[in-house]
C-alpha positions as CSV (number, residue, x, y, z in Angstrom):
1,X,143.2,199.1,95.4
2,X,140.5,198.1,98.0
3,X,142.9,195.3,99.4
4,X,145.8,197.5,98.9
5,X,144.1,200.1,101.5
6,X,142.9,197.7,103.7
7,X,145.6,195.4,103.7
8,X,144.5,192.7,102.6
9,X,141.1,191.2,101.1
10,X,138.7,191.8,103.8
11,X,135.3,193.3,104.4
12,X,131.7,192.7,103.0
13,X,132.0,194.1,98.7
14,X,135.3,193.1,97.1
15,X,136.0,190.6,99.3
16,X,136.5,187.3,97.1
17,X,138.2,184.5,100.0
18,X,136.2,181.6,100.6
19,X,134.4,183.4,103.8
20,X,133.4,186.3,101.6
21,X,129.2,184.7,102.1
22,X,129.2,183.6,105.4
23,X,130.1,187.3,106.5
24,X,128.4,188.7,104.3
25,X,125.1,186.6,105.7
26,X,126.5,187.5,109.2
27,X,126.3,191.0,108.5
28,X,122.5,190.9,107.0
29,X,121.4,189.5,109.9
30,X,123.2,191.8,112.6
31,X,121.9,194.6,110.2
32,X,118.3,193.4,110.2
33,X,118.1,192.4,114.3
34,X,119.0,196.6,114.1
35,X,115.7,197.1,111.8
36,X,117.3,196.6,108.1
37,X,114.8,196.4,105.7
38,X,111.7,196.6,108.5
39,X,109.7,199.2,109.7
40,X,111.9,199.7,112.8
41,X,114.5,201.3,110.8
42,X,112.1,204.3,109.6
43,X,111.8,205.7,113.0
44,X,115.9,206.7,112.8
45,X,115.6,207.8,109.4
46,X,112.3,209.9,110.1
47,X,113.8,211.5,113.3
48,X,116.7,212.8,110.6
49,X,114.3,213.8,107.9
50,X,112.5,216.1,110.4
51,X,115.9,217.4,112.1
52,X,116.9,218.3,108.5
53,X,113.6,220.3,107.8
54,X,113.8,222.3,111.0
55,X,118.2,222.9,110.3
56,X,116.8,224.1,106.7
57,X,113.9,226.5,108.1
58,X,116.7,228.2,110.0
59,X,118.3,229.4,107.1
60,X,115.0,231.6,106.6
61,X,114.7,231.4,103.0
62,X,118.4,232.2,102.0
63,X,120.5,230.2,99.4
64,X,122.8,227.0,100.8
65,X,124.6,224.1,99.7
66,X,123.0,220.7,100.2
67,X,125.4,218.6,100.8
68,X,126.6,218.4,104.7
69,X,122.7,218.9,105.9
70,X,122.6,215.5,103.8
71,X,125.5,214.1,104.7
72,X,124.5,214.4,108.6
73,X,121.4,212.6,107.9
74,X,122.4,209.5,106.0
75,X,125.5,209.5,108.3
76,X,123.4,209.6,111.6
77,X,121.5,206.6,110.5
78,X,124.9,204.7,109.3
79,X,125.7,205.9,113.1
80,X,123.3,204.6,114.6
81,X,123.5,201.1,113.2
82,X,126.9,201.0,113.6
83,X,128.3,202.6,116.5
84,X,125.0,203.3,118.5
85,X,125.1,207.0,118.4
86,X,124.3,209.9,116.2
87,X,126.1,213.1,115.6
88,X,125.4,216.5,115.4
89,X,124.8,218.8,112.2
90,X,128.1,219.7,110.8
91,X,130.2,217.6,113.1
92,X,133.8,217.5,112.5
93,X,134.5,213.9,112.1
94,X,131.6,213.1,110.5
95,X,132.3,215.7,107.9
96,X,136.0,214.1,108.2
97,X,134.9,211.1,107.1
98,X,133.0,211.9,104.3
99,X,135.8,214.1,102.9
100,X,138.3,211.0,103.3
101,X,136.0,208.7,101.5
102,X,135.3,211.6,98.6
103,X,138.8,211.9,98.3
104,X,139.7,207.9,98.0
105,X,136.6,207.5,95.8
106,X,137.7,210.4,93.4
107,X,141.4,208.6,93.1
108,X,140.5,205.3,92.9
109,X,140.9,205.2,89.4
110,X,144.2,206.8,89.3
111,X,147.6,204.8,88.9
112,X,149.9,208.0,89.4
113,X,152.0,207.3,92.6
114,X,151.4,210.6,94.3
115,X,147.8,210.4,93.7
116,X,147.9,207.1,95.5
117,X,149.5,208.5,98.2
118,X,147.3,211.1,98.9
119,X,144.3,209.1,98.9
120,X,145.7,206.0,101.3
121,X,146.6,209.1,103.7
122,X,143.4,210.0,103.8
123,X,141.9,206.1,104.1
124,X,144.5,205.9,107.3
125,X,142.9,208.9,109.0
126,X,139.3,207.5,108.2
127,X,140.7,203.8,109.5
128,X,142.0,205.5,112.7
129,X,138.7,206.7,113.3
130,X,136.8,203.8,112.9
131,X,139.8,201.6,115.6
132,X,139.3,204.1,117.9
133,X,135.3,203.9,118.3
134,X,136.2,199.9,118.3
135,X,138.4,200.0,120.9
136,X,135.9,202.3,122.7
137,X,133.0,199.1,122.4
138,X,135.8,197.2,123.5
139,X,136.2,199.1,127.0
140,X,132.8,199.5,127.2
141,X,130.5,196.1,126.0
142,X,128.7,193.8,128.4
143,X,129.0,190.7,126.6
144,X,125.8,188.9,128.0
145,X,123.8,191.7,127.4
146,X,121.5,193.0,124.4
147,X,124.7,194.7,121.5
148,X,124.0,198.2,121.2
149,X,125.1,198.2,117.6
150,X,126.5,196.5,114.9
151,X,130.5,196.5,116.7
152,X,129.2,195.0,119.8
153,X,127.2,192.2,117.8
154,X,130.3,191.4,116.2
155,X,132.6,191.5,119.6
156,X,130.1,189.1,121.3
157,X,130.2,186.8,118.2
158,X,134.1,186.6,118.5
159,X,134.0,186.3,122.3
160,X,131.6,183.0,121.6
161,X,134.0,181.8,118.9
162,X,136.8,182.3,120.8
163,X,135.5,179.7,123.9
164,X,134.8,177.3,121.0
165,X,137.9,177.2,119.4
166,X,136.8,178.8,116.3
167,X,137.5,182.1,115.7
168,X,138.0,181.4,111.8
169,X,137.1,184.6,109.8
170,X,135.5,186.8,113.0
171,X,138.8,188.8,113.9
172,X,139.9,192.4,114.8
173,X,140.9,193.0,110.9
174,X,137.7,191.8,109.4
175,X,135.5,193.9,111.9
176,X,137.3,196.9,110.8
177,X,137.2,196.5,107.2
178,X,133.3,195.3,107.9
179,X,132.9,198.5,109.6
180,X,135.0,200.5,106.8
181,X,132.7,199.0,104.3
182,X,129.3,199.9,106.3
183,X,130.5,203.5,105.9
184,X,131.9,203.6,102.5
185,X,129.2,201.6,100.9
186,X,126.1,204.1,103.1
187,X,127.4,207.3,103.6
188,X,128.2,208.7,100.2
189,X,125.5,207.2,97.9
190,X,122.3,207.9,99.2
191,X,123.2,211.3,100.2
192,X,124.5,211.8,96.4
193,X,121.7,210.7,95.0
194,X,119.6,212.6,97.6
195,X,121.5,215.7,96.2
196,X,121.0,214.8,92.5
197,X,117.2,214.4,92.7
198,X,117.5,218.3,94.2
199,X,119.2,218.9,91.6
200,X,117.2,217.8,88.9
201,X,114.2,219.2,90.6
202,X,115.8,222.4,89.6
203,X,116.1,221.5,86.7
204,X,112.3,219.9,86.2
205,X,110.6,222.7,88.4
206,X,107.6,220.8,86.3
207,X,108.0,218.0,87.8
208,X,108.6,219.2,91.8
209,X,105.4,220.9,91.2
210,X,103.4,217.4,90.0
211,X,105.1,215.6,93.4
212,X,104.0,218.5,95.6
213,X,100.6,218.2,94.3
214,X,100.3,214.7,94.5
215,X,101.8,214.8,98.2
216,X,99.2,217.8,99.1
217,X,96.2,216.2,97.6
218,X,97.1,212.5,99.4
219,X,98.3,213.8,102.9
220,X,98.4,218.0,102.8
221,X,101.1,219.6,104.9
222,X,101.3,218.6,108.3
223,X,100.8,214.9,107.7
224,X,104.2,212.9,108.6
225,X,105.1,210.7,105.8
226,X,106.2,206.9,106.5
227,X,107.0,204.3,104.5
228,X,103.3,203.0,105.1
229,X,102.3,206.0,102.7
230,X,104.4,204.9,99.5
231,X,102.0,202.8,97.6
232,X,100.2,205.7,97.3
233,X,102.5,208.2,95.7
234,X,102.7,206.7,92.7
235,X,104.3,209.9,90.9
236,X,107.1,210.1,93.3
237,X,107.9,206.3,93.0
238,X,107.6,207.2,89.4
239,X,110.3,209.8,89.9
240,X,112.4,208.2,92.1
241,X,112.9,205.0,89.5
242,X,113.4,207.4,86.8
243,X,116.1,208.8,88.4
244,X,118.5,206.4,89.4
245,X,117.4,205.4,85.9
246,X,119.7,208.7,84.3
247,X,121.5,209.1,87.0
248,X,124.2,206.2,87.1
249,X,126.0,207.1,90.6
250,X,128.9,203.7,89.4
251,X,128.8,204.0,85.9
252,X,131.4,200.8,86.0
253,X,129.9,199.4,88.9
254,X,131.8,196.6,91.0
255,X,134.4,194.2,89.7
256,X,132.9,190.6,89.0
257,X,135.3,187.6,87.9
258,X,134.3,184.7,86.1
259,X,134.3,181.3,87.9
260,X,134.4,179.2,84.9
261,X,134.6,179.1,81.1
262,X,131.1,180.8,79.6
263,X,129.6,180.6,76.0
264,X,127.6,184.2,75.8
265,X,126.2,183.6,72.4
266,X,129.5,183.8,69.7
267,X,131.3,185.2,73.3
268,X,133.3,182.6,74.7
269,X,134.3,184.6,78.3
270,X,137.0,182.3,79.7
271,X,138.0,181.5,83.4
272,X,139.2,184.2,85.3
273,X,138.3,187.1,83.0
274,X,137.3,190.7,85.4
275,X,133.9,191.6,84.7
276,X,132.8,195.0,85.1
277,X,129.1,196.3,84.8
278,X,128.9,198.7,82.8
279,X,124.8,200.2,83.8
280,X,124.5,203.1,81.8
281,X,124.5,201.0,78.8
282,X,121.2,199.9,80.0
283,X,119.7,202.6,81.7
284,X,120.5,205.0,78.7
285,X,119.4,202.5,76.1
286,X,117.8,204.2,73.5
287,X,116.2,201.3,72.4
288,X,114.1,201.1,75.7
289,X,114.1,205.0,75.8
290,X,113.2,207.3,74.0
291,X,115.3,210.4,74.7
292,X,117.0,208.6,77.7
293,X,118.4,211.6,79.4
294,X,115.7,213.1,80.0
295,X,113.7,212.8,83.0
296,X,110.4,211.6,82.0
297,X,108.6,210.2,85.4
298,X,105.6,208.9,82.8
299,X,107.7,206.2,81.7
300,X,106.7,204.7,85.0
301,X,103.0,205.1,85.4
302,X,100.6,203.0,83.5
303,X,97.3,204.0,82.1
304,X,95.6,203.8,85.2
305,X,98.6,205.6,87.2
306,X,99.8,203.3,88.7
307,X,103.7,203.2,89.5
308,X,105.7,200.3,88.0
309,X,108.7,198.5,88.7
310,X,111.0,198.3,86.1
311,X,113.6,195.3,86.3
312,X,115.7,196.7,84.1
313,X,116.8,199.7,86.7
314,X,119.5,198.4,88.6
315,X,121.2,200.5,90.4
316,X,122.5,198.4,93.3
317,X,123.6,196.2,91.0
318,X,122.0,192.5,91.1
319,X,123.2,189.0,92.5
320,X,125.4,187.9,95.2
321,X,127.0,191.1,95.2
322,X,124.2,193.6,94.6
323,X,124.2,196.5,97.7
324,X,124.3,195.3,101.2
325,X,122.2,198.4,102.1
326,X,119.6,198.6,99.6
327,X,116.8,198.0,101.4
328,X,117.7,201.0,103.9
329,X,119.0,203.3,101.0
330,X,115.2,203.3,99.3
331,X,114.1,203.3,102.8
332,X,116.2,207.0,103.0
333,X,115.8,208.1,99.9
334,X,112.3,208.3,99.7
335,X,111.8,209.8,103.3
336,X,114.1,212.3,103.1
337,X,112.7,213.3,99.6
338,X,109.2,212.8,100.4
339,X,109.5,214.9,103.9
340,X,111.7,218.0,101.8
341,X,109.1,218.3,99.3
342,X,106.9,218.2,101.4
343,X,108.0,221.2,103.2
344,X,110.1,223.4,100.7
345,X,110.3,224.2,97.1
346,X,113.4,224.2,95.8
347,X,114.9,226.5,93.5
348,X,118.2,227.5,91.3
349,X,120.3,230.4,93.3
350,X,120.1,232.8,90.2
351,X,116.8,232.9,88.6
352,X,117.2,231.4,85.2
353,X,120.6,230.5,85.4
354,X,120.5,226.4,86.5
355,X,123.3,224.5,87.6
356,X,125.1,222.1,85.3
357,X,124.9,218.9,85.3
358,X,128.6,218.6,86.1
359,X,129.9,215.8,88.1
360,X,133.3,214.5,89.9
361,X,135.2,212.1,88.4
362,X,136.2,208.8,90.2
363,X,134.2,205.3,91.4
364,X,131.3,207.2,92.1
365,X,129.7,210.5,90.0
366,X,128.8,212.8,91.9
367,X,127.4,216.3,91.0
368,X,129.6,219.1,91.9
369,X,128.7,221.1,94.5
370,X,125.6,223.8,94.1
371,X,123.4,226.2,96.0
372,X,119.8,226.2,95.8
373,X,117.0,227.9,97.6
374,X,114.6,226.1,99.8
375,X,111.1,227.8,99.7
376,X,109.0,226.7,103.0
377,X,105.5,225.8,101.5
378,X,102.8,227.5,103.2
């Protein structure tokens, strides 16, 4: 469906032509001259993380839904790297956008015509979008000068290929579904999974309370958190891990095919046969467990309270075509969460009435929408 929306196999994740690496390398390094994965990066993200604290203290203690204060945030700093701007809290294409992309996400499973239809109308009005701010690099780039974003480093990379007679893989199409990818692949999951740890703070009140005391006793109120301070919250590692642990955002995960014949013990998996990852199956393993939906942030910490990494918690997937972005995801996750806890304590709307644990249906799980209160800690 991808390729059917796109038209064609292009882009950076289910891209499976023979130039599938290259621009997949291409984009990692763009992404990282912008601050992927270094300290750069955290100066966006923090700027967002403190705009969303001061939006929240407006609301003076009344009950609100989570989700477009972290959809501005995650999509500022998708922004940012992409087009070279941020937008403003509730903007209407922003918030366009993400609708679009819940709406494909949610279908993208379904094989009834009209359902189709629906969610390729929406993908068009999200791809219009995206042509127009290209077109707008396109009036406005100085090719010899510093790009401004991740557009503009792709335009002067075509312009160079273009003088040398090989434009191969770098054209108008590809940038688009590049950019389409960026969004689709940046904006959606962090901020869900942003929105599910709120959630299960609600539900583990226990829990919010042992980060907020770890946070106060390390750094107290006024400190502002980077990512130089994460080795030492080991309980909100701990937390973290343990929740993208139960919470599988893709329980299938992406597509893989097999390249040649494999023996898998008595399995013989032939040529050609689609692979799909299914995650939970590990993460909810009861055999490395014990009462796997629960959230249990212990399971992390050793005996001297330390965090630890567990390898078996994959939820960007592993290989050639684990998340492009995960390096900035954990980068957002744990500011944002780190800077609201800091700040607020979050509690159910009706007072011993939580919300469920009820998600949408589609590519990606997402809870359903809830309000919460957000406490400022004084």
């Amino acid at each position: 469906m991808h390729s059917d929306l796109l038209g064609g196999a292009y882009g950076l994740i289910f891209n499976n032509n023979t130039w599938y690496k290259s621009q997949r390398r291409y984009a990692l390094h763009v992404l990282r001259d912008f601050g992927l994965g270094r300290p750069i990066l955290q100066d966006s993200i923090i700027d967002q993380a403190n705009k969303m604290v001061k939006l929240i203290e407006e609301i003076k203690g009344e009950p609100f839904d989570l989700t477009p204060y972290f959809t501005t945030a995650v999509g500022n700093v998708i922004f940012q790297l992409v087009f070279g701007y941020v937008k403003e809290h509730n903007d209407k294409e922003l918030q366009m956008l993400k609708h679009n992309q819940d709406v494909v996400l949610e279908l993208y499973n379904s094989l009834i015509g009209g359902y189709y239809t629906e969610a390729s109308k929406k993908n068009d009005e999200s791809l219009d979008y995206l042509r127009k701010e290209i077109e707008i690099h396109k009036r406005t780039i100085h090719y010899e000068s510093e790009p401004r974003d991740f557009i503009d480093a792709f335009l002067q990379e075509m312009k160079r290929r273009e003088k040398e007679g090989n434009v191969a893989e770098f054209t108008d199409h590809q940038l688009l579904a590049a950019v389409y990818d960026l969004f689709g692949a940046g904006l959606d999951t962090t901020a869900i999974t942003s929105r599910t740890f709120i959630l299960y703070m609600l539900h583990y009140p226990e829990v919010q309370a042992k980060i907020q005391a770890e946070l106060d006793d390390v750094f107290g109120r006024e400190h502002q958190i980077t990512m130089a301070d994460q080795s030492r919250l080991p309980y909100l590692n701990a937390t973290i891990q343990e929740l993208q642990r139960i919470a599988v955002l893709g329980p299938l995960n992406i597509m893989h095919t097999v390249l040649e014949d494999v023996q898998m013990g008595k399995y013989k998996i032939p040529k050609g046969t689609i692979v799909i990852p299914q995650i939970p199956s590990v993460h909810l393993d009861e055999e490395n467990y014990s009462d796997p939906e629960r959230l249990i942030p212990e399971r992390h910490i050793d005996e001297n309270g330390a965090f630890v990494k567990d390898e078996r918690i994959i939820p960007f997937s592993v290989g050639k075509r684990a998340c492009l972005g995960e390096s900035l995801a954990r980068m957002e996750i744990f500011l944002f969460i780190s800077n609201l806890l800091q700040k607020f304590e979050f509690r159910p709307e009706q007072p011993g009435k939580l919300p469920p644990f009820e998600y949408s249906r589609g590519l990606v799980r997402a809870p359903k929408p809830f309000k919460c209160y957000a406490i400022a800690r004084k």
